[in-house]
C-alpha positions in Angstrom: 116.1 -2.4 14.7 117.5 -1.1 11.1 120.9 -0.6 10.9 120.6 3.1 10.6 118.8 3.9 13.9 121.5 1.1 15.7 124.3 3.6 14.4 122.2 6.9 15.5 121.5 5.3 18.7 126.1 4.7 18.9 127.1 8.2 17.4 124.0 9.5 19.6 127.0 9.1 22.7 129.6 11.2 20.6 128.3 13.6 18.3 125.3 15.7 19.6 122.5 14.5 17.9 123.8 11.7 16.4 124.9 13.8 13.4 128.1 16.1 12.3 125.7 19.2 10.8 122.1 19.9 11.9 120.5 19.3 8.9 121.0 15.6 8.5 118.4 14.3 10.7 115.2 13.1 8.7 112.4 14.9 10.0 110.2 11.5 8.5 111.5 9.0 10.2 113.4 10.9 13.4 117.4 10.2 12.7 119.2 10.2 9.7 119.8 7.4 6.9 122.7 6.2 7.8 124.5 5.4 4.0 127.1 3.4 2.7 128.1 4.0 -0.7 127.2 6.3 -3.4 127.7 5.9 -7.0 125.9 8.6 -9.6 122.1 9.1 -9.7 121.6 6.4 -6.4 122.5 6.0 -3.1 122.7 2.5 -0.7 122.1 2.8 2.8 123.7 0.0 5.9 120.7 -2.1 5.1 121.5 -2.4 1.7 118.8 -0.4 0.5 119.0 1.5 -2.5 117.5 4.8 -3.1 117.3 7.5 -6.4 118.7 10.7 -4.8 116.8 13.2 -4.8 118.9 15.0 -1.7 121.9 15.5 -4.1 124.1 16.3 -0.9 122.0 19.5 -0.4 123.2 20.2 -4.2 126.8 19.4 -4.2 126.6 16.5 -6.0 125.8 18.1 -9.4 127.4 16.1 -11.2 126.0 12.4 -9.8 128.9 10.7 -6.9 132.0 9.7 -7.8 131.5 11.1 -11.0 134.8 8.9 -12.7 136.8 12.9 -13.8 136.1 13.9 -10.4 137.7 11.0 -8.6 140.7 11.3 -11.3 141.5 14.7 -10.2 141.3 14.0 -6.2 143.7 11.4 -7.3 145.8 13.6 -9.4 146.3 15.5 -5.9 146.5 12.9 -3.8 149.5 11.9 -6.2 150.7 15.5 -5.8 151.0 15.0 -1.9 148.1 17.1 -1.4 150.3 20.0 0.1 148.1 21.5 2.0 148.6 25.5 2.2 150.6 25.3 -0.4 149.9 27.3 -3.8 150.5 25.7 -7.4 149.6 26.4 -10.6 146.2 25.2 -10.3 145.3 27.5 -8.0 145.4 30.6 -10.6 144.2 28.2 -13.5 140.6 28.1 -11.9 140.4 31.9 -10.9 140.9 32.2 -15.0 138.5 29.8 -15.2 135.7 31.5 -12.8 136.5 34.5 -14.6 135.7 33.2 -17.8 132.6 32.4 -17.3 130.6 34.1 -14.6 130.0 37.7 -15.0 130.8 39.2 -12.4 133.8 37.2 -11.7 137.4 38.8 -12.0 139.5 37.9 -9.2 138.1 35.2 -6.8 139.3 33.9 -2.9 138.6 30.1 -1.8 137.0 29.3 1.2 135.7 26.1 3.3 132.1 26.3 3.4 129.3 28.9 2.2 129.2 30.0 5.8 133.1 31.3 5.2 132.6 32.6 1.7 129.1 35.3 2.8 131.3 35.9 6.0 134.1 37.1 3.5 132.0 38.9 1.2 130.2 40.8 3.7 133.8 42.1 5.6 135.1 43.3 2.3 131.9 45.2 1.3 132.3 46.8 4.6 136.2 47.4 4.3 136.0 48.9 0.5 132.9 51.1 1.0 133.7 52.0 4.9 130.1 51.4 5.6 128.9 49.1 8.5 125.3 48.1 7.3 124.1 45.3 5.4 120.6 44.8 3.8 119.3 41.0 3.2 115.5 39.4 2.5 113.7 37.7 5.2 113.6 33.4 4.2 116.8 34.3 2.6 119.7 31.7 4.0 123.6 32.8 3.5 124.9 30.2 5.9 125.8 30.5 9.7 127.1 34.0 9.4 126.2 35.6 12.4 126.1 38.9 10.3 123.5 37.7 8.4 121.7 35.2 10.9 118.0 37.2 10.7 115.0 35.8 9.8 115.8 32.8 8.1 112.4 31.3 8.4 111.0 33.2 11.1 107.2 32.0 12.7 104.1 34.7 12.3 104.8 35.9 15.0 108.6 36.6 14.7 108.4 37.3 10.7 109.1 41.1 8.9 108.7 44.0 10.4 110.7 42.7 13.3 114.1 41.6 13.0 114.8 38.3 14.8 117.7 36.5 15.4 117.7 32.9 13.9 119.9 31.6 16.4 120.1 31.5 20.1 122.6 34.3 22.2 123.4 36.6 19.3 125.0 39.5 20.7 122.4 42.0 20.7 124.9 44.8 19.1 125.1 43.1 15.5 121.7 44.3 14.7 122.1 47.0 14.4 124.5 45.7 11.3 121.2 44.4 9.7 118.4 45.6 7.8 115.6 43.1 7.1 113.0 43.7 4.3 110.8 41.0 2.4 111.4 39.7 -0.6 111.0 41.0 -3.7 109.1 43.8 -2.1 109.7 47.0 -4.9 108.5 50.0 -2.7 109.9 49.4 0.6 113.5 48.5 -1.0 113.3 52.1 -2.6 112.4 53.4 0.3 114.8 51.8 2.3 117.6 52.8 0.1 116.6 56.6 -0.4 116.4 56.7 3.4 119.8 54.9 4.5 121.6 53.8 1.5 124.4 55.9 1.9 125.1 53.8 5.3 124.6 50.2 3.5 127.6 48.7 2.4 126.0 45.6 0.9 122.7 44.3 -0.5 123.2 40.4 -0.3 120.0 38.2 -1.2 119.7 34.4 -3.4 119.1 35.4 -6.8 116.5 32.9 -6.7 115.3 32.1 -3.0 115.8 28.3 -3.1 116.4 27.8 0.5 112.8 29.1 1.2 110.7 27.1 -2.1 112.5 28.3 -5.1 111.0 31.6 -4.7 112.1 33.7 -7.9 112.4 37.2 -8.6 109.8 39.3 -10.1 110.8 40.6 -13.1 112.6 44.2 -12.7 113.4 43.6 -9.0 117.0 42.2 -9.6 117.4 45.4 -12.2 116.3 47.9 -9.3 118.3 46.1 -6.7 121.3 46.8 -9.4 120.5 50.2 -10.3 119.5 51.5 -6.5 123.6 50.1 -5.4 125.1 52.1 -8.0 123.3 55.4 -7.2 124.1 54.7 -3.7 127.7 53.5 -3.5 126.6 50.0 -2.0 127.8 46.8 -3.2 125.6 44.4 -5.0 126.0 40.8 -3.9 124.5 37.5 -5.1 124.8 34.7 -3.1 125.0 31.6 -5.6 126.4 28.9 -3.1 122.9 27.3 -4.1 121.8 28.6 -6.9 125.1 28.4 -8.7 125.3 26.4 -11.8 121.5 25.2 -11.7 120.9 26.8 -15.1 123.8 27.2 -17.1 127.9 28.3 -16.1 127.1 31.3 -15.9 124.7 30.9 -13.0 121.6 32.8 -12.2 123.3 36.2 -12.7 123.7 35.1 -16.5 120.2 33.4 -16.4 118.8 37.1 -15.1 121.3 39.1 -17.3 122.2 41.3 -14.0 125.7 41.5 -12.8 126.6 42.1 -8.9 129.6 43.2 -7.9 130.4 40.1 -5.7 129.1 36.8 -6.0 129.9 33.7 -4.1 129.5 30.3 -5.5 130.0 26.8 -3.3 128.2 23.3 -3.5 128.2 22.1 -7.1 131.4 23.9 -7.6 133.5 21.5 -6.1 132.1 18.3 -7.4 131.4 17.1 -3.7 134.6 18.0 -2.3 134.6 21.5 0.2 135.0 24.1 -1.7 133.1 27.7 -1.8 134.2 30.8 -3.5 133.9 34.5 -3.4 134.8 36.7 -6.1 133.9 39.9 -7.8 135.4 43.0 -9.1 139.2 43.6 -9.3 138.8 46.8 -8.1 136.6 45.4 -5.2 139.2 42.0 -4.8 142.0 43.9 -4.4 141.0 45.1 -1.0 141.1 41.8 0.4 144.9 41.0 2.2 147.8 41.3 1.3 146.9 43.8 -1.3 144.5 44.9 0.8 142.8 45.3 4.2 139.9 42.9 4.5 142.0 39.7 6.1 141.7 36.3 4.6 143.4 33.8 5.7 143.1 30.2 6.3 145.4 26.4 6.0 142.9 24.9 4.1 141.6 27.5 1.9 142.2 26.5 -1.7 142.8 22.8 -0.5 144.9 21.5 -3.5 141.9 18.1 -3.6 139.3 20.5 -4.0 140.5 22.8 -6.5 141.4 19.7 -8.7 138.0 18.6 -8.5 136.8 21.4 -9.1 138.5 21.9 -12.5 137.3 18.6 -13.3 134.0 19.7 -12.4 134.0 22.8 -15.0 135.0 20.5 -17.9 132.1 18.4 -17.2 129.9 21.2 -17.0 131.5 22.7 -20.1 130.8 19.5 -21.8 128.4 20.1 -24.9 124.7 20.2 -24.1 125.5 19.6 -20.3 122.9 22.3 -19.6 120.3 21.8 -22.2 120.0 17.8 -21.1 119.9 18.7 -17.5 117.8 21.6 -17.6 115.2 19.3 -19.9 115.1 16.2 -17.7 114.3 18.8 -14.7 111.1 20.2 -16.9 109.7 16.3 -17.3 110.2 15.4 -14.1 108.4 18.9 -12.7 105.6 18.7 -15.6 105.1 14.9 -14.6 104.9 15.8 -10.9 102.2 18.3 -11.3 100.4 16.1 -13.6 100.1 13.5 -11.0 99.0 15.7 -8.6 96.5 17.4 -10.4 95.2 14.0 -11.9 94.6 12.2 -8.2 93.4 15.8 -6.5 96.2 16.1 -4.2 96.4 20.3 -3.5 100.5 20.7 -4.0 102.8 21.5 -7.0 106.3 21.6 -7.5 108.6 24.9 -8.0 111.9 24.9 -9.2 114.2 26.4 -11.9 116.7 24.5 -13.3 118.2 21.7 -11.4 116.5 22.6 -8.2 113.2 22.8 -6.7 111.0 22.8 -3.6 107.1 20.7 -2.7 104.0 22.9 -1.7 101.9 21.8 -0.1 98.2 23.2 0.5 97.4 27.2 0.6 101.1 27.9 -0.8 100.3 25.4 -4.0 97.6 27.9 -5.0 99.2 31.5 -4.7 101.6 32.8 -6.2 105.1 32.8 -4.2 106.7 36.3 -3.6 108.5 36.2 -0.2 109.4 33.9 2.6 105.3 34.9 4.5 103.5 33.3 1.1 105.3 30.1 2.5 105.0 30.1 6.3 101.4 27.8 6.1 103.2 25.0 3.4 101.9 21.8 5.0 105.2 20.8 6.6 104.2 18.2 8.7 102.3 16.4 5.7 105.2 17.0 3.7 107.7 14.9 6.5 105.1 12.1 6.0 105.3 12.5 2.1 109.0 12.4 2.3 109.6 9.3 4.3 106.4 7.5 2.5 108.9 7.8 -0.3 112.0 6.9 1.4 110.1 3.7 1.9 109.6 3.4 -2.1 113.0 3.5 -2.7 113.4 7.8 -3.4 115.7 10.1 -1.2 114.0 13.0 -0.2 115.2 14.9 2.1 113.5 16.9 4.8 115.2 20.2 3.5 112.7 22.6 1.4 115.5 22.1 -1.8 116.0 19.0 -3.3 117.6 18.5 -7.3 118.6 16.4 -9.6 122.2 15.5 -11.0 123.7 15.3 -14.8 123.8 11.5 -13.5 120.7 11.1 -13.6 118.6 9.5 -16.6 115.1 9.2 -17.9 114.5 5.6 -16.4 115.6 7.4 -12.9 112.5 10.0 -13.7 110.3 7.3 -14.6 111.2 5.7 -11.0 110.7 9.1 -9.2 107.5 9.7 -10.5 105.9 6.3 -9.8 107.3 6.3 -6.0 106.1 10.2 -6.2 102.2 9.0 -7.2 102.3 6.0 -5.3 103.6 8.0 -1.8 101.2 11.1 -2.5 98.2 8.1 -2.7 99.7 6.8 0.8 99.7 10.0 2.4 96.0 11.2 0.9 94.9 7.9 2.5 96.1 9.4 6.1 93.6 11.6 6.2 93.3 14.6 8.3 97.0 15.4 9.2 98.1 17.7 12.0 99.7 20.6 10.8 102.6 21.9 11.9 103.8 25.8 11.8 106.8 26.7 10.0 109.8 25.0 10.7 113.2 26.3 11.7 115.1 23.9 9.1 118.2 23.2 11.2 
């Protein structure tokens, strides 16, 4: 027995599952990799086993682990005395910085986890507009929010027109909080918003729909969610705890050229350390308490080791053609992916934009992607065995439908990826006939 499953099999008695979040299992192999170190592009499992990350901590690690200005600045607190709950100077110094570089950004609150950060946005839409309902896109994930906890990645028969509850014992009373249309669907969001805008207090969707295969917009749709919020008094929000910083500082809101009124930002913001972010207007911000009446609170919000790394995340991402070389090594490595595939007749092809992107697999490889139902027959079970034919080859895919790359990584990495790439797509071809498996619910 590998070390991993020994550990799984120990933590199996105290954590449920083995693991401390849902998604960590591997879906390939059945239990998680158990790792023990980390350092840049790779990562080294009990066994001594080393892998090219492809997983990039579900995109927090942007910037490659223990990226050197990152461990300075935990250190830098650490030296500090942490003080938890406590404010300093550096607390202010990275609202300035936010605000200097996304958009939409002019005053910003610090949160845990992505989960916290939606959770906030969506109370203080409702608070400054004194409406109650929110409008988000089916395959569309903003965290365990329970406000927002609708068709994630709903089966056939679950999917749009109803509205189904992604988890178990929701009470039944907060749906009538939600409205639920598909992505990037033109007509029915006009309608939708001529009908009842003037009770909807927030539109909140991914700017790109990573969490459901790096689904984009189509062009306009961002520009009429922006324009139909104005005439209706609602509040625009862009949930960039993924997206963020995949494309340039500005995020996707920059990449688009259209400005919400509230974003939040998480993952890559914090170099690896917790920290998510919500932010917008002033005019909006100042609701939230003191000043206003939307209550935030919390000890560990604005935790004095993850605002430090995160300033020392900025400079690195301010560094001179951060972007440019990241964004380039992303297009090889997805030109070289769909070149293999198309090459040995394998029926898949990579999406993605900027430092993230998603597998499909059969009928989804060959349509175009508009919404979360033009995704619900990917070949996920052939995918599981894809993923841990490559785990075998020495590439860490996870079994989530994002996966990136960091600034850490180099062209010899790519070169790696895409020879374990052709070499596990050969293995799984050579399966044959797979048993498919419906959509999955991810966590």
């Amino acid at each position: 027995m590998d070390g991993s499953s020994e550990l799984w099999q120990f933590a199996s008695h105290y954590l449920p599952g083995g693991v401390c979040a849902a998604a960590r299992p591997h879906k390939g192999i059945g239990h998680p990799v158990y790792m023990s170190r980390g350092q840049g592009s790779r990562l080294y499992d009990v066994d001594g086993n080393e892998y090219v990350d492809m997983c990039i901590s579900f995109g927090a690690a942007l910037l490659g682990h223990g990226h050197p200005k990152v461990a300075e600045a935990v250190q830098s607190a650490l030296d500090m005395g942490i003080m938890c709950a406590s404010e300093t100077e550096w607390h202010g110094m990275l609202g300035r910085r936010l605000a200097e570089v996304i958009p939409c950004i002019e005053m910003v609150r610090y949160t845990m986890s992505g989960t916290e950060a939606t959770y906030y946005a969506i109370k203080l839409a409702r608070e400054y507009t004194d409406r109650t309902l929110v409008l988000k896109f089916e395959g569309h994930f903003h965290g365990f929010n329970d406000y927002l906890a609708y068709n994630y990645w709903p089966a056939p028969e679950d999917a749009w027109p109803k509205v189904t509850p992604a988890v178990q014992a929701l009470p039944e009373y907060l749906k009538e909080g939600v409205i639920v249309l598909p992505f990037n669907d033109f007509e029915r969001v006009e309608e939708i918003m001529a009908e009842r805008g003037h009770e909807i207090a927030a539109v909140i969707l991914e700017p790109v729909n990573f969490n459901s295969g790096a689904i984009r917009p189509q062009p306009g749709f961002l520009e009429l969610l922006r324009r139909l919020t104005r005439e209706q008094g609602s509040l625009l929000i862009f949930d960039e705890i993924l997206s963020g910083f995949r494309t340039e500082i500005g995020c996707m809101q920059a990449t688009y050229g259209v400005t919400p009124d509230l974003c939040t930002l998480g993952k890559a913001i914090g170099g690896g350390v917790p920290l998510s972010v919500f932010g917008g207007a002033r005019e909006i911000m100042q609701h939230v308490s003191p000043v206003g009446r939307a209550q935030h609170s919390g000890t560990f919000n604005g935790n004095l080791l993850a605002i430090m790394a995160a300033h020392a995340a900025l400079d690195v991402m301010q560094e001179k053609s951060f972007f440019e070389d990241l964004v380039a090594r992303c297009d090889r490595l997805y030109a070289g992916i769909n070149e293999i595939m198309s090459r040995i007749g394998f029926v898949g092809r990579v999406q993605g934009q900027g430092a993230q992107f998603a597998f499909l697999f059969g009928p989804p490889a060959q349509r175009e992607l508009l919404r979360w139902e033009d995704l619900m027959d990917n070949h996920w079970s052939l995918l599981a065995q894809f993923y841990k034919a490559c785990l075998e080859r020495g590439i860490y895919f996870h079994t989530a439908q994002h996966h990136g790359i960091s600034s850490a990584h180099a062209d010899a990495d790519i070169d790696l990826v895409l020879e374990g790439i052709e070499s596990a797509l050969k293995y799984v071809m050579s399966l044959g006939p797979i048993e498919l498996s419906p959509a999955p619910g991810f966590f």
